[in-house]
N, C-alpha and C positions, 0 to 999 in steps of 0.2 A: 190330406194335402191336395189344393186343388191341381188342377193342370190348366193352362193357358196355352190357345192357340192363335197362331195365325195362320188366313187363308187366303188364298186366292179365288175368284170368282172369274169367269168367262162366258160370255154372250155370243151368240151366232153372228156377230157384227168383226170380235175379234178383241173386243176391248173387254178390258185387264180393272176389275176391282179389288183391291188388296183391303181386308180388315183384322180384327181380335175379336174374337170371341170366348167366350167357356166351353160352345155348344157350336160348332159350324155347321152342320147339318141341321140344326133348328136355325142358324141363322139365314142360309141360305133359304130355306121355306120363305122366311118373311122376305128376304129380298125379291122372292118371286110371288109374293105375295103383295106388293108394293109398300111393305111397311120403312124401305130407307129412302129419302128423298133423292138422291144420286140415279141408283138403280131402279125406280119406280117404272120409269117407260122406257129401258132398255133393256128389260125381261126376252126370252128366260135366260134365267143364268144356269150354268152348270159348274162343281165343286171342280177345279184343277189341281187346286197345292192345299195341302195342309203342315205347316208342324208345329210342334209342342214345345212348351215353356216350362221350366215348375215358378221361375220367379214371374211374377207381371211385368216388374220395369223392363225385365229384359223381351220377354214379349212384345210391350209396349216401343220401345227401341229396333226393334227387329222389325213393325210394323212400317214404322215411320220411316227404315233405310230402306224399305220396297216401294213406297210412295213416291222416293226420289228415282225408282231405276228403267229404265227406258225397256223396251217392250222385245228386243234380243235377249238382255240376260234374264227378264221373266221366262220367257218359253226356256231360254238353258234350266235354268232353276226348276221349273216343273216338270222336267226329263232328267231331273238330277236324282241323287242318293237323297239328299235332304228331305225330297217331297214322303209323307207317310202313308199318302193314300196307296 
């Protein structure tokens, strides 16, 4: 069964990239690798949140309500129980 993540990302700027991956530790490489056009010249990034899915949609929807949330309840959220890291 796979597992589905979602992560957050943080730059020394302050600013907040939420995505899904399988692998967020590989995905992060590339992001500090310049391979996502967003994150390319706002490197480095460092891993903040992580958590786990077993379905995708729901991943997929758990991504998509962090896209929408302003940048207090991120940092609550990455100080919370939810985060795995």
């Amino acid at each position: 069964m796979a597992i589905y993540y979602v992560y957050i990302i943080c730059n020394l700027e302050g600013v907040y990239y939420k995505g899904f991956s399988f692998n967020p530790t590989k995905r992060l490489e590339e992001h500090n690798l310049g391979k996502s056009r967003y994150t390319s010249n706002r490197g480095p990034w460092h891993l903040v949140f992580v958590t786990s899915f077993v379905k995708k949609s729901e991943a997929l929807k758990y991504e998509k309500m962090l896209k929408r949330q302003n940048h207090v309840y991120l940092e609550w959220l990455i100080k919370s129980n939810r985060n795995e890291l």
